[in-house]
N, C-alpha and C positions, 0 to 999 in steps of 0.2 A: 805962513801959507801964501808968500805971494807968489803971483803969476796963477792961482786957483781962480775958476770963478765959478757962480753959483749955477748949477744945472735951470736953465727952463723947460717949464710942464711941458712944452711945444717938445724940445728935445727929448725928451722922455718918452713922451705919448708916439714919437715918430718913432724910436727904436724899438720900442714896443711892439708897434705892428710889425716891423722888420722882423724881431725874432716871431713872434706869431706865424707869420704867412712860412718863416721857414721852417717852424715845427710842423706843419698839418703833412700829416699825410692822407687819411680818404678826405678828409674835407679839400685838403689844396686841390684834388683833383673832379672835380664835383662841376655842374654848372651853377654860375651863377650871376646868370643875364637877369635876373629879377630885382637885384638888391636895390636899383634906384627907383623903384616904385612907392619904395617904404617911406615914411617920412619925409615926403619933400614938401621943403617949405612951401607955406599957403597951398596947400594939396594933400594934406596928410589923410590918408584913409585908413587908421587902425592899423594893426597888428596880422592880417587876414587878405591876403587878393588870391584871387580865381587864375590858375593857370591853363588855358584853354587846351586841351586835347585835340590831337590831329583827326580829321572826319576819316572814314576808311573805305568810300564807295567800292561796292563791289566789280562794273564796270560789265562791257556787255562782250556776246559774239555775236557777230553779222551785222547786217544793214540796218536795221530797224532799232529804232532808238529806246531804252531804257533807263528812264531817268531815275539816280540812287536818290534817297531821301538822305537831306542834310539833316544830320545826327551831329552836334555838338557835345561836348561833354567836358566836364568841369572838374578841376581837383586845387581842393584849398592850401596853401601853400600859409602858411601861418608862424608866425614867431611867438615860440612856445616859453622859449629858455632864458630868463637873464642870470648870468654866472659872472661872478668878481671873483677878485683877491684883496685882499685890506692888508697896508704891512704900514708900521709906525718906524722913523728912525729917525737922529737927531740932526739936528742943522751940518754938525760936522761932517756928518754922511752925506748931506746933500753935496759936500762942497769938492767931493770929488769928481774922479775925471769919468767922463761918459761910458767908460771900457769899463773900470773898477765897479761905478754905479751899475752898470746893467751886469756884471757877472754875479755882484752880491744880491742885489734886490729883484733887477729886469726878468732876468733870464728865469728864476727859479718859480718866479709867481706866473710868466707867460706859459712856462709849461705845465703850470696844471691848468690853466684854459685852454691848453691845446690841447692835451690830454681829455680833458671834459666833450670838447667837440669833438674829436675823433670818437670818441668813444658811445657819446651819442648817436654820430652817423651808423657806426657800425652796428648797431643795434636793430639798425632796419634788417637786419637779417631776417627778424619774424615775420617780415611780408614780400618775403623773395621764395618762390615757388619751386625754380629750377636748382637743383642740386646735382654734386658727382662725389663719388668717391665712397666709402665707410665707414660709418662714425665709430667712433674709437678705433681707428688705423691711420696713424699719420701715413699721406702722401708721397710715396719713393718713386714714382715712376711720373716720367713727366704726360704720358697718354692720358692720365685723369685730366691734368689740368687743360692741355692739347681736348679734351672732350666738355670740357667746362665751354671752351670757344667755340666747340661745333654746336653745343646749344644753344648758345647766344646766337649764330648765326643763324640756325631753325629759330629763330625767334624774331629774325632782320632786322639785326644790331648793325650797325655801321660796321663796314671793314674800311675804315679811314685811319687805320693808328693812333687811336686814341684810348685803346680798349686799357685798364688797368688790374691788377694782382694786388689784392693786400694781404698777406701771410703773415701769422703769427711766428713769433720768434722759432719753434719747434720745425713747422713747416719750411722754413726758409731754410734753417740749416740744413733740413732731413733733402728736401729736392736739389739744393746745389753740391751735397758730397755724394749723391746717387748719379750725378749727372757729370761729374767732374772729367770721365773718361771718354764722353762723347766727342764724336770731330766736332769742332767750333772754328770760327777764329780765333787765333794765338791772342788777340788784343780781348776778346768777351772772355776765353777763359782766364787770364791775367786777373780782368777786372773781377772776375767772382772769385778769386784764391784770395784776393786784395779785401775786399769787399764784405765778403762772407754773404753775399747777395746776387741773386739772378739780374742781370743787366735789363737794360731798358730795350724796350722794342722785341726782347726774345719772345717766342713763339706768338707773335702778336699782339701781346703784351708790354705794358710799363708796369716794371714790379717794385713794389715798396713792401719793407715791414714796419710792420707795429703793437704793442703787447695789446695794444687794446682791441683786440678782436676779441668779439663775442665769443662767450661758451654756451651751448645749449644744451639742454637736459631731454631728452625724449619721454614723451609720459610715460605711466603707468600701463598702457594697454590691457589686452587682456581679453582672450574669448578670440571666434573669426568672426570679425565685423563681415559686414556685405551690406551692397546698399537696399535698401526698404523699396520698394516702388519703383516700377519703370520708369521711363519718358522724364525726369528729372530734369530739369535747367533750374539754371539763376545761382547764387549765391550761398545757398544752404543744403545740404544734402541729410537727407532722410535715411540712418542707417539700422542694424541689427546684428543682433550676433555676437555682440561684445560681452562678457563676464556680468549673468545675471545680479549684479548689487549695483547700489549708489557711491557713485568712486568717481573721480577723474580720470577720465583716459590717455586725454589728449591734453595737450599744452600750448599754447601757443605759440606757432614758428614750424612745430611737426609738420614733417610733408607724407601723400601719400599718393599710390596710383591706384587707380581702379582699372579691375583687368576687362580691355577690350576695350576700353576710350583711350582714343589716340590723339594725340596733339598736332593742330594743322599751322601749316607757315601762315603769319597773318596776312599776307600779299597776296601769295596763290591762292591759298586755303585748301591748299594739298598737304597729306598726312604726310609728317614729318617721318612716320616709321617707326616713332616711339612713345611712349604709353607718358599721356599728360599727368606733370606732377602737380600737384593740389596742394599747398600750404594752408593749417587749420588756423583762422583769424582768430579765436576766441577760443579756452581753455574747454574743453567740451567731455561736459557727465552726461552718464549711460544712467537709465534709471532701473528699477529693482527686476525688470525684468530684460536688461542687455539693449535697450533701445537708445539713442542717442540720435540727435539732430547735430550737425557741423557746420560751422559759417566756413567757408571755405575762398581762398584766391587761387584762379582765376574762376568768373561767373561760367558752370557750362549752358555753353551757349554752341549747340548743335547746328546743322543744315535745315532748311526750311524740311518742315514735320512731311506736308503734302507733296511738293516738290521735290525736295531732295535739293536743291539747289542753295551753293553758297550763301549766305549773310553776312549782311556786316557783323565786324567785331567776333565772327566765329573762332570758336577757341578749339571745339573737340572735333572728332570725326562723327561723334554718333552721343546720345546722352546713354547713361549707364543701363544697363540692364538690371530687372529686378533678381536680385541675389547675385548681382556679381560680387567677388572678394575685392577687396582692401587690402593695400600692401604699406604697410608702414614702413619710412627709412629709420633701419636701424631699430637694436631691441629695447625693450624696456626698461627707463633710467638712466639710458648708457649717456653720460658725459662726453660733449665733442665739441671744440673750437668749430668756428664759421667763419673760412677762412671765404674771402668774397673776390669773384671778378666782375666787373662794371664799365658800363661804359657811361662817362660824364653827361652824357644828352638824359640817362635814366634818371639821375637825382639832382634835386636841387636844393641848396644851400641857400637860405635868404640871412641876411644881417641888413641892421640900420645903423643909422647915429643915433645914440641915446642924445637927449637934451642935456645941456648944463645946468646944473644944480642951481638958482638963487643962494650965496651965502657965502659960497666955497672961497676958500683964498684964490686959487687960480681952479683952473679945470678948461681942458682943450679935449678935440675928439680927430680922431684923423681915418681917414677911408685912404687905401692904397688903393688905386685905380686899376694896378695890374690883377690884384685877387681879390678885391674886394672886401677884403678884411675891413671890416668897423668897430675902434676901441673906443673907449672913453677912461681919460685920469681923471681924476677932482684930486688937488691937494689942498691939506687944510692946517690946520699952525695952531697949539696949544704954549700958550707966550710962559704960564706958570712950570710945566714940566720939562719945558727947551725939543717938543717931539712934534718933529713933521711926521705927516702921513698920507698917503694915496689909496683911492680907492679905484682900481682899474676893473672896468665891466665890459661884457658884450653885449647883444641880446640873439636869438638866432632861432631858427628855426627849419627842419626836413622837411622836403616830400620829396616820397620815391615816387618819379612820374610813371616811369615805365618798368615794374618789378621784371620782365620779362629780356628787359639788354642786362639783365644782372644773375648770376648762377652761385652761389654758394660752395663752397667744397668744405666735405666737411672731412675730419684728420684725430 
């Protein structure tokens, strides 16, 4: 075996994050300005910091002065997740070359923690309100997704080129052989015949796949819901109408509209021209006589009652009316991938260094600066069976800051 030498943790734990940072796909593309807050030595504050929310003064016309009330607002940003891989091998394994080591061992245990975090991330689907498209109908025209971006913009997402696609395997193929005959550049359609993948920067987009998008099931329904009560605001809505028994209607992730509330830009606080969609936070039962209460995102939060005059953080044009209908997307049970566009400034990503174990034979932890990936090995040494082994962890944790730079398309 000469000219071998023996791998170190440091080497290991380094290529580690290398393949890591270049398996993620929604995560790689996430912000995540937070991550050195976690854990820093002699400053450690828990598992939990406050991500301060932008104030949204409404701001005045003419001369005379109208000062907006500072409104802060707060959303916990928390590391929820620790996920490893544990794998045993013998000294002679160690003593291969860094290429061999990481395609037998590296490679195959990074990717199910990167599969774990994507697939975590994508799962915020159930608190993402705006949707396009119809569930169980994969996507063939590209004006859905082209309509995914005009809601993000009624909603004033950045037009800076940062906006992202993540499509599930079905969807990616179904839109790039629907689209293959459009004028492009010779160089973008090359790269999607090559690729089997819509290029970066198309329709204002960076597009990626991944199996791990979400599938969502649509409740039960059942009955014509309508809402209960006029002048309704806030977070919960008061309905009727639904199939007189005790059942599950709603699921969580459902979205629905109510007819005659319209969703306003948050800037102007002018109607967008189309009927705000409502994501149900909590799985939500009708009791024996069709009645059901709804937590629901986003809060309606109407125009001043007496006034009439914009507010902060106004979402609708108007609060429901009593008996207005309820329009659920999509029918009951029907199975649909959530296929997601986002833009990086909406979620964030938190990771830390785990600490080193007291005990371990070695154990190193490495933070890549550029994406902020944070791994930890510990390897440890059984001298009776002749077997090393590692144990490689993350810890991590979501928040969707701003569910509204985010749209769903469902396929």
């Amino acid at each position: 075996m000469a000219g071998n030498t023996l791998l170190t943790i440091s080497e290991i734990t380094y290529k580690a994050a290398l393949i890591l940072k270049n398996s993620l796909r929604f995560a790689g593309n996430v912000n995540r300005d937070y991550d050195g807050q976690f854990a820093r030595t002699g400053a450690k504050i828990g598992n939990t910091i406050n991500v301060r929310m932008p104030i949204r003064p409404v701001g005045r016309t003419g001369r005379v002065a109208k000062f907006d009330d500072i409104n802060e607002t707060y959303k916990a940003l928390t590391l929820t997740t620790q996920f490893g891989v544990d794998m045993n091998f013998t000294s002679v394994d160690y003593t291969l070359s860094m290429d061999d080591f990481a395609r037998r061992y590296l490679e195959p245990s990074v990717a199910v923690v990167a599969n774990k975090i994507d697939y975590d991330g994508l799962q915020l689907y159930k608190q993402i309100p705006n949707i396009v498209g119809t569930p169980g109908t994969v996507p063939s025209d590209y004006l859905t997704y082209l309509q995914a971006g005009a809601l993000m913009s009624d909603e004033a997402t950045p037009q800076d080129q940062q906006r992202c696609m993540v499509l599930n395997p079905t969807s990616m193929a179904t839109i790039v052989a629907a689209n293959k005959l459009i004028f492009n550049p010779q160089a973008a359609i090359a790269d999607q015949y090559r690729t089997g993948m819509m290029g970066k920067a198309t329709g204002g987009f960076d597009w990626y796949e991944s199996q791990n998008v979400a599938t969502h099931t649509v409740g039960a329904l059942g009955g014509t819901p309508a809402v209960n009560g006029a002048s309704q605001v806030g977070s919960s809505l008061v309905t009727n109408g639904w199939t007189g028994s005790i059942a599950t209607r709603l699921l969580e992730g459902d979205v629905f509209t109510i007819a005659g509330v319209y969703a306003v830009n948050p800037q102007t606080r002018q109607s967008t021209g189309k009927l705000r969609f409502f994501v149900v936070r909590a799985p939500g039962i009708s009791d024996g006589s069709g009645n059901m209460t709804i937590s629901i995102y986003p809060a309606i939060t109407p125009p001043d009652p007496i006034t009439g005059l914009p507010v902060q953080f106004q979402t609708v044009t108007a609060s429901p009316a009593d008996g207005a209908l309820l329009t659920v997307v999509g029918a009951a049970n029907v199975v649909t991938p959530q296929d997601i566009a986002f833009h990086p400034s909406g979620v964030v990503l938190g990771m830390a260094d785990l600490e080193r174990p007291p005990g371990a034979v070695e154990s190193e932890r490495v933070s890549d600066p550029d994406s902020g990936i944070s791994i930890r090995i510990v390897r440890y040494y059984d001298g009776v069976n002749d077997l090393s082994g590692t144990r490689l962890d993350v810890i991590y944790g979501y928040l969707l800051v701003y569910p509204e730079l985010a749209c769903r398309i469902a396929s």
